[in-house]
Backbone as a ProteinNet text record, in pm:
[ID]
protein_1_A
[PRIMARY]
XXXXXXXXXXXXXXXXXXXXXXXXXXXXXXXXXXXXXXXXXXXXXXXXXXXXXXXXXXXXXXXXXXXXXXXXXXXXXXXXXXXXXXXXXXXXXXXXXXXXXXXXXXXXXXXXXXXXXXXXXXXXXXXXXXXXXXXXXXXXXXXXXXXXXXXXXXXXXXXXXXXXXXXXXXX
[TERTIARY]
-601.2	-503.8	-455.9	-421.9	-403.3	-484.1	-647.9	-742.4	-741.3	-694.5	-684	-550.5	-442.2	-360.9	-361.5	-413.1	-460.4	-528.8	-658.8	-742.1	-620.3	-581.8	-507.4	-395.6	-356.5	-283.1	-316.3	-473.9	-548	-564.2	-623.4	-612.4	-470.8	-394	-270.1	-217.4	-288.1	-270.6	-377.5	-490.1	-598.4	-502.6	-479.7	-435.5	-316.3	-221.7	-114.4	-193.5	-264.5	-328	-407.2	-491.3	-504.9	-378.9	-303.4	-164.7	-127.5	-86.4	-4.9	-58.9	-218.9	-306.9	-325.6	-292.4	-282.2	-175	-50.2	92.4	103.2	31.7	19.9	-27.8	-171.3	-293.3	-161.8	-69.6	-3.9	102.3	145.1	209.3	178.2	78.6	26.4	-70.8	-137.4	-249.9	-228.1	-167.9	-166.1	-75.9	-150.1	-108.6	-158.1	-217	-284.2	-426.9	-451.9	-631	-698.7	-577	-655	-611	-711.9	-681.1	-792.6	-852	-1034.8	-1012.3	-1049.6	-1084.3	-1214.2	-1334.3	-1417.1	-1467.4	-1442.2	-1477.4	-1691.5	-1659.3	-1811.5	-1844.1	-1794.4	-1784.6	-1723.1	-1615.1	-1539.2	-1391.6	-1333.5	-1211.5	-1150.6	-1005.2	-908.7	-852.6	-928.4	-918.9	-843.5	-758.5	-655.3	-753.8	-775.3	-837.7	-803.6	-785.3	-716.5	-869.8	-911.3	-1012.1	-998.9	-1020.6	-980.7	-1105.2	-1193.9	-1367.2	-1406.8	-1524.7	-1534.3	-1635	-1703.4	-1744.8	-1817.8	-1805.3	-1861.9	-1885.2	-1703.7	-1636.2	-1698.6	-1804.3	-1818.4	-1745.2	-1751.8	-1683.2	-1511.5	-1519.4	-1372	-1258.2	-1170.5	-1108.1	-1080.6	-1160.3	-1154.4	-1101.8	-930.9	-874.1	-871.3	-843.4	-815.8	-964	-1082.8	-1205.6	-1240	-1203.1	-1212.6	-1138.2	-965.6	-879.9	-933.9	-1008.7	-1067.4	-1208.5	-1260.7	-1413.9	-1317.2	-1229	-1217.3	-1138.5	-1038.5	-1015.7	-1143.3	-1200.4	-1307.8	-1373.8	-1402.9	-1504.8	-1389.4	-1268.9	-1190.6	-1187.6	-1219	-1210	-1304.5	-1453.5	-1566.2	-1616.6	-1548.7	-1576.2	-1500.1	-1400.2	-1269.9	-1319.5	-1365.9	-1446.9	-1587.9	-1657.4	-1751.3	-1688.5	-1558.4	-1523.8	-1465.8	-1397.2	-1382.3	-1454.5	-1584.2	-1711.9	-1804.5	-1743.6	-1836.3	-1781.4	-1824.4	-1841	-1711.5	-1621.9	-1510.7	-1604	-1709.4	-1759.6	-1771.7	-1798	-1821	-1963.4	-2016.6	-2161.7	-2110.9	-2042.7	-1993.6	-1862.9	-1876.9	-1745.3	-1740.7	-1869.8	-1843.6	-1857.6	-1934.5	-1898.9	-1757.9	-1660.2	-1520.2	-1457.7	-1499.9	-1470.5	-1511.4	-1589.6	-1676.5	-1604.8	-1551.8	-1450.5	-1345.2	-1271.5	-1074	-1150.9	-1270.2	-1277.1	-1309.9	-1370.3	-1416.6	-1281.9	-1255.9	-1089.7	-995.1	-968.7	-929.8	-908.8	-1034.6	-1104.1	-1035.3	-1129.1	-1095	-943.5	-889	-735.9	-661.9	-693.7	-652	-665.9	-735.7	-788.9	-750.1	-727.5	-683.8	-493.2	-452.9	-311.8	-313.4	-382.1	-383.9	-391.2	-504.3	-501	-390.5	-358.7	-215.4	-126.1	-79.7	49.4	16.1	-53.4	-45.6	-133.8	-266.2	-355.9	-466.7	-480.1	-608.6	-590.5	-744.2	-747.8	-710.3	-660.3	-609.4	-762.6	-822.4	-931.5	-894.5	-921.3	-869.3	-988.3	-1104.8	-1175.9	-1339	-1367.5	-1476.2	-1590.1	-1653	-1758.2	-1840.6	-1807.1	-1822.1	-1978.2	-2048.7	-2156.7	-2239.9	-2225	-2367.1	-2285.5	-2191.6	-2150.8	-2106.9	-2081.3	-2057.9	-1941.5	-1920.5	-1813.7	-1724.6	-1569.4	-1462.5	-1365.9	-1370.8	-1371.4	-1199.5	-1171.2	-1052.4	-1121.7	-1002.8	-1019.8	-975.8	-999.6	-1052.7	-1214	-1254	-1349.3	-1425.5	-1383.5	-1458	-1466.1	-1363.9	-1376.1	-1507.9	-1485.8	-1602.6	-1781.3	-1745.6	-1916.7	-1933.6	-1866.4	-1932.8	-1917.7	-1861.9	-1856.7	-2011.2	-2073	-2204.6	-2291.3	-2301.1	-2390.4	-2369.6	-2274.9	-2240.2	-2306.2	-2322.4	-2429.9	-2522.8	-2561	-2703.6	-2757.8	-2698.1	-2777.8	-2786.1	-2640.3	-2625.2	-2759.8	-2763.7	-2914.4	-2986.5	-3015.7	-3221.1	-3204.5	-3108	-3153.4	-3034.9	-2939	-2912	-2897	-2846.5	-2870.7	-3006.8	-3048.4	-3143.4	-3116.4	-3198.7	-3188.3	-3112.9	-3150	-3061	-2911.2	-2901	-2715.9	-2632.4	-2749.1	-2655.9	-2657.9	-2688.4	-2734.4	-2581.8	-2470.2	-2321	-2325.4	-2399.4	-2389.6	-2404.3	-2512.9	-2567.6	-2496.9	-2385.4	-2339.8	-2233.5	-2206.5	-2054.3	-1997.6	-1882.8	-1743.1	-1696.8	-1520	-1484.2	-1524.6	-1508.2	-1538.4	-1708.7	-1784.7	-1908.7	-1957.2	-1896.4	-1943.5	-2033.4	-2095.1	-2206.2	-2111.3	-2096.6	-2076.7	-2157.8	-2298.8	-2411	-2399.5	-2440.1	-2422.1	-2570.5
632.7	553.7	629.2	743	824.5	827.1	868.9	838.5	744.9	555.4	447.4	436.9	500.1	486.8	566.2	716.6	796.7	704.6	635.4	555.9	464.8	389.4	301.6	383	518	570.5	614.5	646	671.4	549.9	446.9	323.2	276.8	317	280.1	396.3	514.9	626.1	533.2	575.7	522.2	373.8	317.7	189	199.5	302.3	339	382.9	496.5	537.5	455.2	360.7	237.1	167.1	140.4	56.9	155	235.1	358.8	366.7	346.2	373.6	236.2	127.1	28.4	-8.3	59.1	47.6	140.4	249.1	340.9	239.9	173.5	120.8	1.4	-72.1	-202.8	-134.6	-29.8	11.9	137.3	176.2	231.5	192.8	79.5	38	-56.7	-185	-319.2	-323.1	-418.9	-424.3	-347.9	-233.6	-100.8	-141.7	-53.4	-30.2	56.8	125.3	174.2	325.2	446.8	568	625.7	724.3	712.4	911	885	1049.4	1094.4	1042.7	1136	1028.4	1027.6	939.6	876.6	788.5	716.8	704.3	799.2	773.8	715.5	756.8	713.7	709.9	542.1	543.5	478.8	429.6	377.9	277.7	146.2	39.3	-89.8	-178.6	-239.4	-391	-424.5	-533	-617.7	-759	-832.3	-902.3	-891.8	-933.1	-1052.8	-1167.6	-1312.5	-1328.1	-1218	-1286.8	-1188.2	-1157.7	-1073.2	-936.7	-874.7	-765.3	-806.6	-728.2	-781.5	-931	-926.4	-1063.1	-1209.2	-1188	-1340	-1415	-1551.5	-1610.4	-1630.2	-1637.2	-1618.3	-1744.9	-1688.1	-1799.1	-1875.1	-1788.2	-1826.6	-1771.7	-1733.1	-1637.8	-1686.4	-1790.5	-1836.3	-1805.1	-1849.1	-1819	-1656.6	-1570.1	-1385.7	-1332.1	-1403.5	-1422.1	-1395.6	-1579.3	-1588.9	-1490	-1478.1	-1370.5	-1272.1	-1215.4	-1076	-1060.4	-1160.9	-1167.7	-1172.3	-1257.4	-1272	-1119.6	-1077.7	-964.3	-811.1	-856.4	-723.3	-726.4	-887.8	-952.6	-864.5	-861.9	-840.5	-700.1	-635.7	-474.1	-398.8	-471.5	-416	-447.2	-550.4	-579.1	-482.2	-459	-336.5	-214.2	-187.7	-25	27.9	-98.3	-64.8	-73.8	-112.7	-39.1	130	143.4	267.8	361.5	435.1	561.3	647.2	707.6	782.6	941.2	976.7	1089.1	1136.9	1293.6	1394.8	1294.2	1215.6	1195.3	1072	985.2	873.9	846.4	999.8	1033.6	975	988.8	888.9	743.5	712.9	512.4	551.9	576	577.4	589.5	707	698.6	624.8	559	427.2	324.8	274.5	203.6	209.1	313.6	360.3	279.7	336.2	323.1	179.2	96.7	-20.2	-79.8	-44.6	-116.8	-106.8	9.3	3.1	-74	-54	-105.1	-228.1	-299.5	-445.4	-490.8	-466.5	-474.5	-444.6	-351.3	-280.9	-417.6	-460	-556.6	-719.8	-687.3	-789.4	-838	-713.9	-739.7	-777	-732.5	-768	-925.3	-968.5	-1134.8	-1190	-1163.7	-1258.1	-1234.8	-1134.6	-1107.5	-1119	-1093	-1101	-1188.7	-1252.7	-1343.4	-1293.6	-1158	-1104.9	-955.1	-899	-755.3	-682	-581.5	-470.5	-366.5	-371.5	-262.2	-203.4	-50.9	4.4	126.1	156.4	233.1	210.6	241.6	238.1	311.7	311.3	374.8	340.2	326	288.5	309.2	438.6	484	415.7	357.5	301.1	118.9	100.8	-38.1	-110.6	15.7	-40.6	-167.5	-227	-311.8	-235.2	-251.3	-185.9	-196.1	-118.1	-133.7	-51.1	-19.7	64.1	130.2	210.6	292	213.5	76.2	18.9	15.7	-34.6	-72	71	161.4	332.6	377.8	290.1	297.6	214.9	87.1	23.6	79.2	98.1	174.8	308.9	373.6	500.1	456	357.4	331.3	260.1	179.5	112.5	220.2	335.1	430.8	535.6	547.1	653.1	586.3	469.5	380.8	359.1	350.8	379.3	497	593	738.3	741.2	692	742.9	659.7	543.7	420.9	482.2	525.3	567.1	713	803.1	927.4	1023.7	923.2	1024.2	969.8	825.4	768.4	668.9	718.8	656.8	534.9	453.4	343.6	300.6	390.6	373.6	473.8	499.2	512.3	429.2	315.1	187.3	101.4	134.8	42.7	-3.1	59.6	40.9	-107.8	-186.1	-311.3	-396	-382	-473.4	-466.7	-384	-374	-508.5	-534.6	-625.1	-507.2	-617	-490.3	-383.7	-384.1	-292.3	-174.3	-75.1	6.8	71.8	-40.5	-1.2	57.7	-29.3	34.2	-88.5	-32.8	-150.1	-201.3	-291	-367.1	-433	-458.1	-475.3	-363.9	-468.6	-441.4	-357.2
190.6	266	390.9	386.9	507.4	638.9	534.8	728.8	772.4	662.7	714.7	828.8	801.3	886.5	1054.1	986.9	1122.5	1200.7	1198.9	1245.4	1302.4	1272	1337.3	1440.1	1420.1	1493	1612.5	1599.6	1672.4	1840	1758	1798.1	1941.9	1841.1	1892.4	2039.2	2032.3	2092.4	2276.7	2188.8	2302.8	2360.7	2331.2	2397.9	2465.6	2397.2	2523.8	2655.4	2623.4	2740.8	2854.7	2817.4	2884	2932.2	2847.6	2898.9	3005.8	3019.1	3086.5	3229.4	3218.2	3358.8	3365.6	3319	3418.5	3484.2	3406.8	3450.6	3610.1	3568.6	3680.3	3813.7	3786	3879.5	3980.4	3891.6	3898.5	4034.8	3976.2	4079.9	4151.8	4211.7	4267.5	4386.1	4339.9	4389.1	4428.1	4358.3	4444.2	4523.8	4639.2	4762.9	4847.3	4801	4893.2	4907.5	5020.7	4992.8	4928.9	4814.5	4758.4	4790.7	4705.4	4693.4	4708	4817.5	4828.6	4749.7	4628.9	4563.5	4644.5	4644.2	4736	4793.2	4957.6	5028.5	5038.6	5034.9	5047.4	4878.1	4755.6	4650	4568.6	4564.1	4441.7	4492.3	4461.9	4500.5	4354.8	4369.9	4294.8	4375	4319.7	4407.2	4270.9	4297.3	4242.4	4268.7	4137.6	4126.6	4015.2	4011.3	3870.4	3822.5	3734.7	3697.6	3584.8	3647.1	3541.2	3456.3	3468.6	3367.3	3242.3	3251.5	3141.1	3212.5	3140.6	3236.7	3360.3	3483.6	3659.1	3666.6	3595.4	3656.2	3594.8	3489.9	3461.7	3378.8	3385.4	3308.9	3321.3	3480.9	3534.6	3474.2	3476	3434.5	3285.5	3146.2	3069.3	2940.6	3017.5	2944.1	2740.9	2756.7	2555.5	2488.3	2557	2508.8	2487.1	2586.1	2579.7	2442.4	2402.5	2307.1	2206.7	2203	2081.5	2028.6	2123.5	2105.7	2067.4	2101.1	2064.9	1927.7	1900.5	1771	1649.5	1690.8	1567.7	1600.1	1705.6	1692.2	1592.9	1624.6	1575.7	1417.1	1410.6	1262.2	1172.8	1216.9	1223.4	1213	1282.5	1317.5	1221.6	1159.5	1109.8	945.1	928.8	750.6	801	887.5	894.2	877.5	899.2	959.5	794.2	737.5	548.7	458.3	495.9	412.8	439.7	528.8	614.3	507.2	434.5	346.4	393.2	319.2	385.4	369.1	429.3	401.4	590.5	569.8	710.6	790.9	714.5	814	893.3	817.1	903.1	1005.6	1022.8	1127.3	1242.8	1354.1	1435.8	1443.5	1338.5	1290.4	1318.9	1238.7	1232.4	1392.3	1435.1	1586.4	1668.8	1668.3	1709.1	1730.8	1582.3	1549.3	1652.4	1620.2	1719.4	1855.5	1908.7	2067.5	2103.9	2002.2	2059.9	2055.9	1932.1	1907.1	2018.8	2066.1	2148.3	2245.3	2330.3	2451.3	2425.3	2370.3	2313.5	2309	2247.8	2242.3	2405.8	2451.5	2590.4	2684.2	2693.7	2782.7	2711.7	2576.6	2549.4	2601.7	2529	2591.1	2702	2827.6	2981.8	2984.3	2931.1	2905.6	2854.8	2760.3	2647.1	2821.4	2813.8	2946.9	3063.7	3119.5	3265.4	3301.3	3161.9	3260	3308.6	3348.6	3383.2	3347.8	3377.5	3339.5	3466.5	3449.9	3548.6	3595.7	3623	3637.1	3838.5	3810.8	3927.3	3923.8	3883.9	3871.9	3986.2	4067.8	4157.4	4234.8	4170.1	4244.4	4376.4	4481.3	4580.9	4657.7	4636.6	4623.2	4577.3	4438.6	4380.7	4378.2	4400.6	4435.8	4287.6	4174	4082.7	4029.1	3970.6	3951.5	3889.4	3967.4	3929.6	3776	3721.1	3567.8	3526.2	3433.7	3383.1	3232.1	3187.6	3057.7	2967.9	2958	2830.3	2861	2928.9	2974.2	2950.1	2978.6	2950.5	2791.6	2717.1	2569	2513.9	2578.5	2538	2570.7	2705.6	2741	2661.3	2631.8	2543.8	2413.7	2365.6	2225.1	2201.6	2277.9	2299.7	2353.2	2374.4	2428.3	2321.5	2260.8	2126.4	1987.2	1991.1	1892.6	1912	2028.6	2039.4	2025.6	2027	2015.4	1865.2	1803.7	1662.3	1542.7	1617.2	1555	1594.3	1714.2	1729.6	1663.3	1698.4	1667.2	1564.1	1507.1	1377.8	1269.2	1224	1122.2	1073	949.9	908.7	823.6	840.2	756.3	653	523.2	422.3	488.3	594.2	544.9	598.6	673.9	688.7	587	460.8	315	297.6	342.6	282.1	353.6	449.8	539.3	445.3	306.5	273.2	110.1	95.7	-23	-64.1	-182.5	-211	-261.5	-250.8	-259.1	-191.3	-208	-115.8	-120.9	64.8	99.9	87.3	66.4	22.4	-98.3	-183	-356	-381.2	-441.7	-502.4	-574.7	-647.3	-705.5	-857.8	-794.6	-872.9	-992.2	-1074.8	-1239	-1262
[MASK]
+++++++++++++++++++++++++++++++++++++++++++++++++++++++++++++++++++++++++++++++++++++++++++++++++++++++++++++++++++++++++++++++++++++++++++++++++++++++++++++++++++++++++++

């Protein structure tokens, strides 16, 4: 019960920090042109983003809502089967960051209507993103390494188990 709560404390930590740097971005940045950290590269540019990642799907704040509830629904009956053992440490951390992310960007929707992203790479013309958005891309690049090259097959067997936390069940 304890690492269940750390995990959520965790959670709750990362999402201030998102909250905090968009609170920062809100008043810092809008209205400006911005903050150029290394010119021709990388600035801190104040952008409200009404869609979903490089802006699609503008405008469809209750639909993002609903995707992300069901997906937290989803990730969260995955994250209480995962083995409480040392190998499935970053599944667990996996977990805090998507959660995060997700949530981070969610609050922005419920309240303000759109996402806050103030992050730019100007150089390669990337689409301007925030640190939810930085939770989510390494949480999808930290699973992919962990599928091709450290977990094998059977130690995702806990996916296909009944019953809680991944106990067999079967008689």
């Amino acid at each position: 019960m304890k690492k269940q709560i750390r995990i959520y404390i965790y959670i709750i930590g990362l999402i201030l920090i998102d909250q905090l740097s968009k609170v920062w971005a809100l008043s810092a940045l809008r209205g400006t042109e911005g903050i150029v950290v290394i010119p021709n590269v990388f600035e801190l540019s104040y952008l409200e983003n009404r869609g979903a990642a490089f802006g699609i799907l503008q405008d469809h704040q209750i639909f993002f809502v609903l995707i992300t509830v069901a997906a937290a629904v989803i990730l969260t009956w995955i994250y209480r089967r995962i083995p409480q053992t040392k190998k499935y440490i970053p599944l667990r951390i996996s977990y805090a960051l998507i959660m995060a992310g997700a949530f981070g960007n969610l609050i922005d929707r419920v309240f303000r209507g759109y996402v806050v992203d103030f992050f730019y790479f100007k150089w390669i013309d990337f689409p301007v993103f925030n640190v939810a958005d930085i939770y989510v891309t390494v949480t999808m690049i930290l699973l992919l390494i962990l599928i091709l090259f450290f977990y094998k097959e059977e130690d995702l067997d806990f996916l296909n188990r009944k019953g809680k936390h991944g106990r067999d069940n079967r008689n």
